[in-house]
VOZADREN-540748 format. One record per residue (C-alpha): residue in three letters; x, y, z. Coordinates in steps of 0.1 Angstrom, whole numbers, padded with zeros to 4 digits, always signed. Example, Ala and Ser with C-alpha at 12.3 -4.5 7.8 and 13.67 -1.06 7.14 Angstrom:
residues 2
ALA+0123-0045+0078;SER+0137-0011+0071;
end
This chain:
residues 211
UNK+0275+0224-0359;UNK+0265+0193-0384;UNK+0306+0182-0373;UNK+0295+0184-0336;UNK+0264+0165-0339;UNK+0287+0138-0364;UNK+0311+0133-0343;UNK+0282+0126-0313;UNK+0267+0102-0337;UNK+0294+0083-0341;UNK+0305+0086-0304;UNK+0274+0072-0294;UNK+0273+0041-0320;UNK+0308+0036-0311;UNK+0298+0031-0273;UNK+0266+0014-0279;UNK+0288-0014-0302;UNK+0312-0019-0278;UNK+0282-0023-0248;UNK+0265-0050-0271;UNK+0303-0065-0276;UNK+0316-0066-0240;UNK+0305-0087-0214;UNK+0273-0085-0195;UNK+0277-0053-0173;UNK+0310-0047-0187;UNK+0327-0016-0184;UNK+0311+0003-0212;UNK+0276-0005-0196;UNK+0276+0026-0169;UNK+0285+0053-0194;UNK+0259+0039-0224;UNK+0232+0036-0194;UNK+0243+0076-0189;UNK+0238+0086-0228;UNK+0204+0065-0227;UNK+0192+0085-0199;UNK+0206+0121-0212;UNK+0189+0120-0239;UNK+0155+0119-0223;UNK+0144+0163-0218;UNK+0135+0176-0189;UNK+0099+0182-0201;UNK+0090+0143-0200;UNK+0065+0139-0173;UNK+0084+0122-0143;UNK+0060+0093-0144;UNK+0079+0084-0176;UNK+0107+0088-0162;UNK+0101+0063-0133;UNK+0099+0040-0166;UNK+0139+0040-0171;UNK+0143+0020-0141;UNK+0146-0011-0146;UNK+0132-0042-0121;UNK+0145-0073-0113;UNK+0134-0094-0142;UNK+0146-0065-0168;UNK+0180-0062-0153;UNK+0187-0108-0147;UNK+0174-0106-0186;UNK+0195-0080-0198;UNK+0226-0093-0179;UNK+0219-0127-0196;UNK+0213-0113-0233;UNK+0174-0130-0226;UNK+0188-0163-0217;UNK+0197-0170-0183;UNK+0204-0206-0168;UNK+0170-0223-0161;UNK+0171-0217-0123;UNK+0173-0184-0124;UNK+0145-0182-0152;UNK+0125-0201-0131;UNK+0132-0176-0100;UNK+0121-0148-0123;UNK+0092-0165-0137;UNK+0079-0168-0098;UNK+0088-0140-0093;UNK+0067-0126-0122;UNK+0036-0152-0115;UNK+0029-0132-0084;UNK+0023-0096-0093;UNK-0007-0111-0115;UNK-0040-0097-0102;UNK-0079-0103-0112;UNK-0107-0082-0119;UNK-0122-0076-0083;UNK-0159-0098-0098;UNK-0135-0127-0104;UNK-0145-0126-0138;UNK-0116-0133-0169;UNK-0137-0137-0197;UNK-0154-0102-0211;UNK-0166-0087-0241;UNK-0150-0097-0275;UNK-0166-0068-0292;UNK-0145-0047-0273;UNK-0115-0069-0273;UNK-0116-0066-0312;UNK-0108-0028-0306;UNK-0085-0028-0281;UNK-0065-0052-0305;UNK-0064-0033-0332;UNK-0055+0005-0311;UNK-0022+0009-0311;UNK-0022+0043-0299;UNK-0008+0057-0263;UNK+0027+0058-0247;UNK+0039+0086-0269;UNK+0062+0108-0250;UNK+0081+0138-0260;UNK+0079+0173-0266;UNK+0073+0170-0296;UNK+0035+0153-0299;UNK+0028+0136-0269;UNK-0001+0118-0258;UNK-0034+0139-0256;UNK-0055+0138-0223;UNK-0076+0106-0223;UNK-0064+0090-0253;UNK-0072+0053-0253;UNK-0041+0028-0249;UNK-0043+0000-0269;UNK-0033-0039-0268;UNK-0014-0033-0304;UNK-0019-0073-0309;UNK-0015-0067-0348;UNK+0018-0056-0342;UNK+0027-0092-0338;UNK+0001-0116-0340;UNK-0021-0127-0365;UNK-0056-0121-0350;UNK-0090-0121-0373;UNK-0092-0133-0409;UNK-0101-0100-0420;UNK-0071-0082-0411;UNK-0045-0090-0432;UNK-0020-0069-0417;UNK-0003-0086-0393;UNK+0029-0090-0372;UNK+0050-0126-0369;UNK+0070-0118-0342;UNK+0046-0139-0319;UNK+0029-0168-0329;UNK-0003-0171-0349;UNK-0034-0168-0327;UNK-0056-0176-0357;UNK-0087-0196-0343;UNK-0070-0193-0308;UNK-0104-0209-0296;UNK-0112-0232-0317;UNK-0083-0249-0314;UNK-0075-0245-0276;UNK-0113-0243-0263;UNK-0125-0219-0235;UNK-0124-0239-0203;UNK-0115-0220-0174;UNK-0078-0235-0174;UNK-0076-0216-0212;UNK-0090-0186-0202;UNK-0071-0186-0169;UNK-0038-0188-0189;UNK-0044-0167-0218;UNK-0054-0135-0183;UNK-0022-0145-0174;UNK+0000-0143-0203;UNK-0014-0109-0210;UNK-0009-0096-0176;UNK+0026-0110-0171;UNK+0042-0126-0203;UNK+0070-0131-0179;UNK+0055-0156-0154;UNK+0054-0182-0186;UNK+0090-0174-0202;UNK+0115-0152-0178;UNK+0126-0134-0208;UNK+0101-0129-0233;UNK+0097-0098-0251;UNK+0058-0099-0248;UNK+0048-0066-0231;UNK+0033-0075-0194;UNK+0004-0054-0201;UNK-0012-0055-0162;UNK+0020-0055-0144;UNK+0030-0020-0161;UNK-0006-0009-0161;UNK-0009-0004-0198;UNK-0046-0020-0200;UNK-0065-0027-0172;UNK-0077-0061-0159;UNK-0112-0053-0174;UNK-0098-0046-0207;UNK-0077-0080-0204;UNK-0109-0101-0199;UNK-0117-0084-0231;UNK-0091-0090-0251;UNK-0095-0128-0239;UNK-0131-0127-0250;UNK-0117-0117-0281;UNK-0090-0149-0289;UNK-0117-0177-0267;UNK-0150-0165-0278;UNK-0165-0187-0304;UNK-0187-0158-0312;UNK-0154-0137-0322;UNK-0138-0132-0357;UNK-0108-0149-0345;UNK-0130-0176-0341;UNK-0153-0179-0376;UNK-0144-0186-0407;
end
């Protein structure tokens, strides 16, 4: 048995390292796209199964290895400005108070069999994960810029806050490939829980804000 599951192993690295090494689509892409989707059980709810397919923007940026030519980024990045919708009062700037928490949850999306998501557990921004946020927190991410006095520095005129409801709905209508989450597109927080989380990086009021 521990032979079997070896010689999978070292199957599947041995696919997946010749899929990275071959051309975009190449002919090892089909049968690595197979494995990835095997290995999902049957007891995953189907919505998260609907999450394997990939759209437009995911396939151009995987085909591209993340960096296509600049007219197609810019296709993709239209593309991407126009799923972006607002909070039905029109409103983009919320409560920072609860922006503070949704940064720092980074619970939900666990799938599996094994522990999955309880009913009604809150999904979070995870913003600590790659930012640096609040002065107090000192555990940070720097995968994504520093966002350290965010409002101080940029200001909170409706242009700012416009752009930083944006970004967090659709990274992808600013940079084709980014590997920022798109948040609103995929549903993960809602547009009210965006104008939070703005609140939280614009507000002068907010610990991303004070000294």
């Amino acid at each position: 048995m521990k032979l079997k599951f070896a010689l999978l192993a070292a199957l599947t690295a041995a696919i997946a390292g010749q899929a990275l090494a071959e051309a975009p689509g190449g002919k090892y892409a089909g049968e690595a796209d197979r494995m990835f989707r095997a290995s999902f059980k049957a007891e995953n709810p189907k919505y998260w199964m609907t999450r394997l397919e990939q759209d437009e923007t995911m396939k151009t940026c995987g085909e591209f290895r993340d960096n296509p030519p600049r007219k197609i980024g810019e296709k993709l990045e239209k593309l991407n400005k126009a799923t972006i919708r607002y909070p039905v009062d029109g409103k983009l700037i919320g409560d920072w108070k609860e922006g503070e928490k949704l940064a720092a949850v980074g619970t939900g999306g666990h799938i599996g069999f094994i522990q999955p998501d309880p009913p009604g557990r809150v999904r979070g921004g995870n913003c600590y994960a790659c930012h640096e946020l609040a002065k107090k927190e000192i555990a940070y991410g720097t995968i994504g810029p520093s966002l350290r006095e965010f409002g101080k520095i940029r200001g909170q005129d409706e242009d700012t806050i416009k752009y930083v409801y944006d970004k967090i709905y659709n990274s992808n209508a600013f940079t084709a490939c980014t590997i920022m989450p798109r948040f609103g597109l995929h549903s993960w927080l809602t547009p009210e829980q965006i104008t939070h989380i703005v609140a939280f990086l614009v507000d002068p009021e907010s610990p991303v804000n004070k000294d």
